[in-house]
Residue, then its C-alpha position, 0 to 999 in steps of 0.5 A: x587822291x590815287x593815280x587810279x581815282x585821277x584816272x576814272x575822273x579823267x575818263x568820265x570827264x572825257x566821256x560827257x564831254x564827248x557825250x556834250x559835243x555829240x549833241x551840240x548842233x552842226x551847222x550844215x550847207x552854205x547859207x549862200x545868197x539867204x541868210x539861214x542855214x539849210x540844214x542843223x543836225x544835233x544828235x541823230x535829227x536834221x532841221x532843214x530850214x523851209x524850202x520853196x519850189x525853187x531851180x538851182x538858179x534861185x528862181x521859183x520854177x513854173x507851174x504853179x502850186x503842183x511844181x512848186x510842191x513837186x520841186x520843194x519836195x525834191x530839194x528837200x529829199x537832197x539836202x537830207x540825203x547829202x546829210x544822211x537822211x532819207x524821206x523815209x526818215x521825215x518825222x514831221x513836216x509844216x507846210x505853209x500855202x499862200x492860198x489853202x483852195x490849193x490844199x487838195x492840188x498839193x497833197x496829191x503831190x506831196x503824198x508821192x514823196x512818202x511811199x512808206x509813211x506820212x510823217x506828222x504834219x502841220x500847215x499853215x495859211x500865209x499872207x505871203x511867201x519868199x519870192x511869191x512862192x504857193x508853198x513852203x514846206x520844212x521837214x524834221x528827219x533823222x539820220x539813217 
C-alpha cells in the first residue's frame, strides 16, 4: 500500500471520527441536588430536562400557576442561553399541569416567552408534580 493511499485512509478515518464525536451528547450543568442533567447537547440540539417554577433557592416560588409558569420559562430561557441557545430557537416544548382548568391561566403566560413563533408543543395532565409544583415545562432548542 503506498504512503499516499495510508495517508487518505488516516484522513478519512480522522474526519468520521471527528464527525462521530461532534455528535456524541454532552452533558451540560450540575445536576446539583436532583439526579438529572439539566441540560444535553448533541449536534446543534439542546434537551433540557423539565423545569418547575422554582427560585435559585430550590423552592417553588409563590403565586400559584401564573408564577410558576413565569418562573419555569425564565429558568429555562438561561440555561439555553448560558448553553447557546435562545427562546427564539425553542423547536418543541411539553408541558405537564397538575390541574388542566389552569390551561387558559398558563398560556397567557407561557405565550409572552415566544414573541416570534410558538414552538411545537405537547401537554399533558399529571397526578403530581416534583415539589407540589402546577407545571413542568421541558423544551427542545438548538444552538444559535
Amino acid at each position: 500500500m503506498s504512503i499516499r493511499r495510508i495517508a487518505v485512509l488516516v484522513l478519512m478515518s480522522l474526519a468520521l471520527a471527528a464527525r462521530a464525536s461532534a455528535q456524541a451528547p454532552e452533558y451540560l450543568g450540575e445536576g446539583g441536588r436532583y439526579p438529572f442533567t439539566p441540560v444535553v447537547k448533541v449536534g446543534r440540539m439542546l434537551y433540557l430536562s423539565g423545569q418547575i417554577g422554582t427560585d435559585t433557592t430550590g423552592n417553588v416560588v409563590a403565586g400559584g400557576i401564573r408564577a410558576e409558569t413565569h418562573q419555569a420559562l425564565t429558568n429555562i430561557r438561561a440555561l439555553l442561553e448560558k448553553n447557546g441557545g435562545s427562546m427564539d430557537h425553542v423547536v418543541k416544548c411539553t408541558v405537564f399541569m397538575a390541574d388542566m382548568n389552569e390551561w387558559a391561566t398558563m398560556n397567557e403566560v407561557y405565550v409572552t416567552f415566544f414573541p416570534k413563533h410558538l414552538p411545537a408543543r405537547s401537554a399533558f395532565g399529571a397526578a403530581g408534580l416534583a415539589k407540589g409544583a402546577h407545571t413542568e415545562i421541558e423544551c427542545l432548542g438548538v444552538v444559535k
